[in-house]
C-alpha positions, 0 to 999 in steps of 0.5 A: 261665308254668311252672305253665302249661308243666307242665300243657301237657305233661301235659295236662288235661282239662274235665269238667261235673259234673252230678247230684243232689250234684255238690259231693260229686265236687269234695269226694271229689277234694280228699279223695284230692288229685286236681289239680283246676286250677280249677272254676266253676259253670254253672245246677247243674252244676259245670265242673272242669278237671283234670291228664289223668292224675287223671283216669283215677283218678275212675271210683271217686270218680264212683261213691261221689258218685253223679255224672254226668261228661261231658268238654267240652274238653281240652288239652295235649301229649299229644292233640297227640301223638295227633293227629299219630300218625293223621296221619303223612304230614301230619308228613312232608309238612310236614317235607318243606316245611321242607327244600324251603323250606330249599333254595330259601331257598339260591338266588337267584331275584330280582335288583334294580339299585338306584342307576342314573340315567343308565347304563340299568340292563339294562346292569349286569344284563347283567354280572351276568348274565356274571359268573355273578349270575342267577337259580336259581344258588346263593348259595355259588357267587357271588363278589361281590367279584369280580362288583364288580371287574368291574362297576367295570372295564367300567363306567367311569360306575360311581364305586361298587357293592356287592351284598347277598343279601336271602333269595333277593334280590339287590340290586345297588346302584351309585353313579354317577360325577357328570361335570362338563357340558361348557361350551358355547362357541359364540359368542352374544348376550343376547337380550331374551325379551319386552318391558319397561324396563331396570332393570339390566344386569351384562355378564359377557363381552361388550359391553352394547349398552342401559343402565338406562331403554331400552325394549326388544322382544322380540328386540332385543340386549341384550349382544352377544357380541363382544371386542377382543383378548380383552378386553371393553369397554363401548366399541367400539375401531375399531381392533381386529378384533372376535371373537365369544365367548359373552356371558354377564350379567343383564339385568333389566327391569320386564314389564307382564302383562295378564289378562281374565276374565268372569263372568255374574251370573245362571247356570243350575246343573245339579244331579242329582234322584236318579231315575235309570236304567239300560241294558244293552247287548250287543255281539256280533259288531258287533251290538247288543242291549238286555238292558235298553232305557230310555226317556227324556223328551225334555223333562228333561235327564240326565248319563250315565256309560258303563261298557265292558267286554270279557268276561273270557273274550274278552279274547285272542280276535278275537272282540269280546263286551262289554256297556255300562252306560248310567246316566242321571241325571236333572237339575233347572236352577236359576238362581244368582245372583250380587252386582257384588262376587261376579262381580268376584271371579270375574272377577279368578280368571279373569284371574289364571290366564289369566296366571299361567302366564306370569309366571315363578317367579323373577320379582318382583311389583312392582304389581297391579291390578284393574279392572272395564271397562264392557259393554253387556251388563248380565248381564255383568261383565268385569275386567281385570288389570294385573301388573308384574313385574321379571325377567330377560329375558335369552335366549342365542341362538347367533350364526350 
């Protein structure tokens, strides 16, 4: 690395040493104990790269070996120096950049708001703002201690903020105040949200008006949302005046889901062929005009994609120009055909998602089953399946 640093800075110089007896150059240098750097050999011709200032001391040794020399390359500090020497305002005007980004580097210019949820994220940026955070002001100039304190006085939702300069960023991040949702109190029954058969009810507050085996509808009350006295009975006491509460509780009951599907054991598949064609039209003015029409067979079936574009130049003018690609992919028909086990499987898939949207996340799959119905239609296989689930269906609804 310092053999290599010493050559940079002194500068070498490749020569190709061609002639009758270019050994006897390399030979005389050695001799007179010329830095030669290192030498390789091209067809006849020798390839020296040697110190910079050696070489303005072979005009004799070239001469004595009766060679021919012709510089190929040369590298190192001293041709940087005279390169930047004839081009002055270039070393000026990148000094000059230097300062300029230097100066810039010392501003502000971008500000980012990091952390809000539900305080909207304009209104920290507007006390930034206030508080003398914008962008173009200088980063010495900013107090962001104090831009802190008061971010934290006028914005009571904000538990924490700190703000930090990234080059010419600044981030301003904040930690918002978790508040406790206040509790609804209005009084409400325990609803069912479908039909089923209860399997378990827990009244938390409230009078539990079915027990384990009752049918239920969508609709019927399940815990009503009465208490004698400030107290919750499973019975009624007819001598106390009832008061409404919010009743509260689980309420799980075993739900039936039913889905259909149908599948056809011969269907026809549009696959594309290769051949293709394309249109161009242009629309000027409400007018319409083909650059490039095609013809189609009426008998042969094509999928088509449309390309529509504005030109670039009309975008922000009343004037509508567009041109619309019309490519037209030629189809061949065959039949598939598909076994009573294949048809049934994708009749099942289809009565699957037909009631899987229903059923909810939380809900326990107790049985599932599959059965293929009957048709007159003997390309046609329909399947029906059977869910039963356990869930709760307890819905609060607010007494009126």
């Amino acid at each position: 690395m310092i053999f290599n640093l010493h050559n940079y800075i002194h500068g070498t110089v490749t020569l190709k040493v061609s002639g009758s007896m270019p050994e006897k150059f390399i030979n005389l240098c050695m001799l007179e104990k010329k830095k030669v750097l290192r030498i390789s050999k091209r067809n006849d011709d020798f390839i020296v790269c040697m110190d910079l200032q050696d070489f303005f001391r072979i005009r004799p040794l070239v001469r004595k070996s009766q060679s021919r020399v012709q510089v190929i390359g040369y590298w190192g500090l001293p041709f940087v120096t005279r390169r930047i020497k004839g081009r002055k305002m270039l070393v000026v005007g990148g000094v000059l950049f230097l300062i300029i980004i230097n100066m810039l580097m010392s501003y502000i210019w971008f500000i980012d708001i990091v952390g809000t949820k539900a305080i909207p994220a304009q209104q920290v940026k507007e006390y930034v703002y206030q508080y003398g955070l914008k962008p173009g002001v200088l980063k010495d100039t900013v107090s962001t201690k104090f831009i802190e304190n008061q971010i934290l006085l006028n914005i009571p939702e904000i538990a924490w903020v700190s703000i930090n300069f990234t080059g010419t960023r600044a981030v301003v991040e904040v930690v918002e105040k978790t508040i406790s949702k206040e509790v609804d109190k209005t009084p409400a029954n325990i609803i069912a949200s479908k039909d089923g058969v209860i399997t378990e009810v827990i009244a938390l507050t409230g009078q539990s008006v079915v027990k384990k085996g009752d049918t239920v509808k969508k609709g019927d009350i399940l815990i009503k949302g009465l208490t004698y006295d400030g107290k919750e009975t499973s019975e009624a006491v007819p001598q106390l005046a009832p008061e409404p509460i919010r009743a509260n509780g689980i309420v799980k009951a075993k739900v039936w889901y039913e889905g259909y599907g149908e599948t056809e054991l011969v269907t026809a598949s549009h696959e594309r062929t290769g051949q293709k064609k394309v249109s161009i039209l242009l629309r000027i003015f409400g007018h319409e005009f083909y650059l490039k029409p095609v013809t189609l067979d009426s008998e042969k079936q094509f999928d088509v994609e449309v390309v529509n574009k504005k030109l670039s130049w009309w975008r922000n003018s009343d004037v509508a120009v567009e041109y619309i690609i019309s490519t037209y992919y030629e189809l061949t028909t065959k039949m598939v055909e598909l076994n009573i086990e294949e048809a049934r499987e994708q009749g099942k898939i289809k009565a699957l998602e037909e009631i899987q949207d229903l059923i909810p996340a939380t809900a326990h799959v107790l049985s599932r089953t599959v059965e293929v119905l009957k048709t007159s239609e003997t390309n046609l296989v329909r399947v029906k399946v059977n869910i039963e689930t356990a869930e709760d269906i307890g819905q609060v609804m607010n007494i009126p």
